[in-house]
C-alpha positions in Angstrom: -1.4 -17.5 -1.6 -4.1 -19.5 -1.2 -4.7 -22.8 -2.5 -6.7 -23.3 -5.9 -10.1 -24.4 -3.9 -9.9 -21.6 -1.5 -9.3 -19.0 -4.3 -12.3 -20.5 -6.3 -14.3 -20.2 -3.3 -13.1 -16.5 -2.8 -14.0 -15.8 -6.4 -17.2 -17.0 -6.4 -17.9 -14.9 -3.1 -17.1 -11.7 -5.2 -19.0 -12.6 -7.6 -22.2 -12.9 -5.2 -21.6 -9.5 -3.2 -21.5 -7.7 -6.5 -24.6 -9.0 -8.1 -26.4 -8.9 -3.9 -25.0 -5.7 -3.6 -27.8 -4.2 -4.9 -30.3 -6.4 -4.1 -30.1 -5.3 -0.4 -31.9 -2.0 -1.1 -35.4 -2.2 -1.7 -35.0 1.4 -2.9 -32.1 1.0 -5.1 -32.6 4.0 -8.1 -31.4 2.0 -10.9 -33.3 0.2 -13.7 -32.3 -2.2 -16.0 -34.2 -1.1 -19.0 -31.8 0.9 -20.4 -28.5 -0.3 -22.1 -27.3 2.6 -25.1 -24.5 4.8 -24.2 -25.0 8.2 -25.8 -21.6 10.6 -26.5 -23.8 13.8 -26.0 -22.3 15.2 -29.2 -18.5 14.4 -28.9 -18.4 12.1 -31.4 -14.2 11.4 -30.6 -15.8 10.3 -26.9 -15.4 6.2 -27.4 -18.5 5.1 -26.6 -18.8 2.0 -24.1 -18.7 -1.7 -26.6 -20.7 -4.1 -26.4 -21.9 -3.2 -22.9 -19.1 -4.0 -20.5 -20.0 -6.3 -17.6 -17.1 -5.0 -15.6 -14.9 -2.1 -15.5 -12.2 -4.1 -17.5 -14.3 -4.7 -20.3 -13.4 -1.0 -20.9 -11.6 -0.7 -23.9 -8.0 0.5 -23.9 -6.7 2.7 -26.7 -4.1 1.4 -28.7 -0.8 0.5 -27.9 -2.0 0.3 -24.0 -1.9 -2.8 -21.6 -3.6 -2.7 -18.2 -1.3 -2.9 -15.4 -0.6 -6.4 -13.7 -2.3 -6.7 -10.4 -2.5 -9.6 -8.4 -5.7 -11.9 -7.6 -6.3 -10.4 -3.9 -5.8 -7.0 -4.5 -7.4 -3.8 -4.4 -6.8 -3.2 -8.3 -8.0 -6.8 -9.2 -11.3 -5.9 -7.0 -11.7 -2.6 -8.5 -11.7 -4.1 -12.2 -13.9 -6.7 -11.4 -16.8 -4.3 -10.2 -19.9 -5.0 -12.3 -20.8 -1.9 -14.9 -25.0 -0.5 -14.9 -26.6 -1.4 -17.8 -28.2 1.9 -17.1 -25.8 4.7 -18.2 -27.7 7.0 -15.9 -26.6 9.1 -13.0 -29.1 9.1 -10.0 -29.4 11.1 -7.1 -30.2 9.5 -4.0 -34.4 10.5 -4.0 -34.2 8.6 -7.3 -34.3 11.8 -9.7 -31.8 12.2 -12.4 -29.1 14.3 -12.3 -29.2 17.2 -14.0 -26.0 16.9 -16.2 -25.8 13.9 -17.9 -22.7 14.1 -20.3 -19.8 14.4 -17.8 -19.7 10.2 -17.3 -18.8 7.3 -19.4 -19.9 4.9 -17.2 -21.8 3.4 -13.8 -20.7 1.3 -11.4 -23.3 -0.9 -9.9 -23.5 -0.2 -6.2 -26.3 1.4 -4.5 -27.0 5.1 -3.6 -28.6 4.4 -0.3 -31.9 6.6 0.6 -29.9 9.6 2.4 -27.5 12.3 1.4 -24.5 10.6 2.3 -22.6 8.5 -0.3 -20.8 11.8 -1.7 -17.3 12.0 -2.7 -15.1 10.9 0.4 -17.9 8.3 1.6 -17.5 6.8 -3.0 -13.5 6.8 -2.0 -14.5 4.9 1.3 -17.3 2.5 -0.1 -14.8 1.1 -2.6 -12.2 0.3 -0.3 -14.6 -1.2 2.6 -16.3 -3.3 0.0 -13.0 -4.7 -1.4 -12.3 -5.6 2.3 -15.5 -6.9 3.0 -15.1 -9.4 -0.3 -11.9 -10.4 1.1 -14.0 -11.2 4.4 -11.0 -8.9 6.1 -13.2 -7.3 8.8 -10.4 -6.0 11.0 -9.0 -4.0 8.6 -12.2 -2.3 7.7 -12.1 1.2 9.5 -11.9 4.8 9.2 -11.3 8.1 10.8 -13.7 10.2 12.3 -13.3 13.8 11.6 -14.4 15.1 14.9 -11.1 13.6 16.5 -9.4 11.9 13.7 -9.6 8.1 15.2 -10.9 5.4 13.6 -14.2 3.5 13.8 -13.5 -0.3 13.1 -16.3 -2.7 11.7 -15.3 -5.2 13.7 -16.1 -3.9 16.7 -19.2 -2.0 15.2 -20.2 -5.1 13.9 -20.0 -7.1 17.4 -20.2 -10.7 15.5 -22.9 -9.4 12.9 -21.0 -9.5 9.5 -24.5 -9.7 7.5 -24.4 -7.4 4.8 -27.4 -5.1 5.7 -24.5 -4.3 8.8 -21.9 -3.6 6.6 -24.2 -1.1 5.1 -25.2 0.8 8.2 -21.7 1.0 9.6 -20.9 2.7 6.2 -23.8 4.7 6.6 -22.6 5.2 10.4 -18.6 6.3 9.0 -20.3 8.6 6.1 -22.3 11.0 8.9 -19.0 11.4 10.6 -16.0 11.3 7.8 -15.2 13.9 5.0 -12.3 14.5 2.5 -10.3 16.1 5.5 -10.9 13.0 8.0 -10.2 11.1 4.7 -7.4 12.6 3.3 -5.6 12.5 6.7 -5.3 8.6 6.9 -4.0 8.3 3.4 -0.3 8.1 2.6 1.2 11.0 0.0 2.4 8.5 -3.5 5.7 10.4 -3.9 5.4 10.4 -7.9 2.3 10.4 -10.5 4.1 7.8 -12.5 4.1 5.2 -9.6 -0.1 5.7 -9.7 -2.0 2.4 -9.2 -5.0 1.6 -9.0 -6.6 2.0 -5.7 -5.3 5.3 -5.6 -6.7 8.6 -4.4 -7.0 12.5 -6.0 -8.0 14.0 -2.8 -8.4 17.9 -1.4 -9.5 19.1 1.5 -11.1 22.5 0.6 -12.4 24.6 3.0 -15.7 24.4 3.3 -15.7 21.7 0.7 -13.0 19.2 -1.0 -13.5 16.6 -3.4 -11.8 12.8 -4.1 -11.8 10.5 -7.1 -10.7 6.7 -7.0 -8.6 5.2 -9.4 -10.2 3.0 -10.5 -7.8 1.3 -13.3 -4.0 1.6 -15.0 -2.5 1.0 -18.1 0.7 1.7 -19.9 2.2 1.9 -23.2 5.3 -0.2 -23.0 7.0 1.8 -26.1 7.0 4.9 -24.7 6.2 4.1 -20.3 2.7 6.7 -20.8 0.8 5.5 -17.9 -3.1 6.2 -18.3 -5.8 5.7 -15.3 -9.5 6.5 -15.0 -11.3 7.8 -12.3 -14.7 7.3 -10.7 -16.9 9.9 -8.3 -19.6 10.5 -6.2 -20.4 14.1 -5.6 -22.9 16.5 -4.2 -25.9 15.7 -3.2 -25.0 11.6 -2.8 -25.3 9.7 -6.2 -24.4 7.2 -8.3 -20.7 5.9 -8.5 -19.8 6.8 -11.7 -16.5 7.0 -14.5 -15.9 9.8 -15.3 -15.1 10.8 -18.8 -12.2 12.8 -20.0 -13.5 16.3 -21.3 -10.1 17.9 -21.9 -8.8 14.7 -24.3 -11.7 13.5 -26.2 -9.9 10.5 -28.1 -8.3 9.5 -24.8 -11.3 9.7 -22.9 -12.9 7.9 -20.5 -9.0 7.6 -19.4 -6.3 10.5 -18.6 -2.9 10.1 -19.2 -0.2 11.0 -16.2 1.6 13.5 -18.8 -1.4 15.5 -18.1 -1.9 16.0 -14.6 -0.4 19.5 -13.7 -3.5 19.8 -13.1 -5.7 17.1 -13.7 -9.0 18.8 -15.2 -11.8 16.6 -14.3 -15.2 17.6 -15.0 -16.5 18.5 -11.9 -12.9 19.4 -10.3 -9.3 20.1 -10.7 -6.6 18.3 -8.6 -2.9 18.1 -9.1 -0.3 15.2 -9.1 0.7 16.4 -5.4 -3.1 15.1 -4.6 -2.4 11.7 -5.3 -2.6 9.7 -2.2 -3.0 5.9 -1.3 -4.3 3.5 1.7 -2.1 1.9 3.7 -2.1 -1.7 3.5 
């Protein structure tokens, strides 16, 4: 690991590309005006206290501890994103999105201007932005559908690591990647109870698939229940959000792994066999 100085120096780093992250688009959709969390009628839905900062703030239920992760991983990345105080899901034009109830929360990362954030190119943004904080260019790439080989930011890049780069080359991966590209470099997890965070739900329908990112895991340490939550994008591109839990409202926004043949969220069903992961 690295030394205290170095890890202080990383740390304040993450903290800078999740606040600039949004910053960079002059048309980014979200306001800050708005900071209630409304259950749209399902009372048992937990609603989000005291308006979490990050995605840890989420509240576990009880009896739950989140998983240990260490300092440079994905899952210590992933719970260190930075919530929306606006609870609102946004299209990429900027308009609302017609259903508003299927969410618990949003993550604070920019739409872009074009259709292309979806649901692969959410699944994609996440990991290339943990990269990018770990200043790991190399290792930022993926696979073009058209003949399955990757596209690397470094070379993309060509000595230009400026964050208004990063954000075309992802623009550049998202006109040429889908779920099938996607799901095609990830590695199968060979059981739903190894699930971490980082991990993958991904199909690659025909015309369409879908993916979700895991985005955290606890457990109960009296009876091993593992629970996770999972975050989207979808169709047309728009706000990265946490989704809630519609088939277990007291559990919700997480889903338990006893519950996962299928997994019913609410814009798609996957199955534990869908669970995949990057390779590090």
């Amino acid at each position: 690991m690295k030394n205290t100085v170095s890890r202080t120096i990383q740390l304040f780093f993450f903290a800078f590309i999740l606040i600039g992250c949004n910053a960079q688009d002059d048309n980014k959709p979200f306001t800050q005006n708005t900071v209630a969390h409304t259950n749209d009628n399902q009372q048992d839905v937990p609603a989000v206290v005291d308006k979490p900062q990050i995605v840890e703030n989420i509240p576990l239920p009880e009896g739950y501890t989140r998983i240990a992760v260490d300092s440079a991983s994905f899952g210590f990345f992933l719970r260190n994103i930075r919530i929306d105080s606006n609870n609102t899901v946004y299209y990429f034009n900027g308009e609302k999105k017609y259903s508003q109830n299927l969410h618990y929360a949003i993550l604070a990362f920019d739409i872009g201007t074009r259709d292309l954030q979806q649901c692969a190119d959410a699944v994609m943004r996440l990991r290339a932005e943990y990269l990018y904080w770990l200043q790991d260019y190399g290792k930022i790439h993926f696979n073009f559908v058209s003949d399955g080989k990757p596209r690397y930011f470094d070379k993309y890049s060509r000595g230009d690591y400026s964050r208004k780069n990063f954000r075309k080359y992802l623009d550049y991966i998202y006109s040429y990647a889908n779920t099938r590209s996607l799901k095609a470099e990830l590695l199968p997890v060979d059981s739903i109870q190894n699930i971490m965070p980082g991990d993958v739900f991904i199909q690659s329908g025909n015309p369409y698939g879908h993916a979700v990112t895991v985005i955290d895991v606890a457990i109960n340490t009296q009876n091993d229940d593992k629970i996770f939550m999972v975050c989207q994008s979808f169709m047309p591109a728009q706000s990265i959000h946490i989704l809630k839990n519609l088939e277990n409202h007291k559990l919700s926004p997480w889903y338990s792994t006893k519950e996962c043949s299928p997994l019913k969220t609410p814009e798609w069903t996957f199955d534990a066999k869908d669970l995949r992961r990057f390779a590090e």
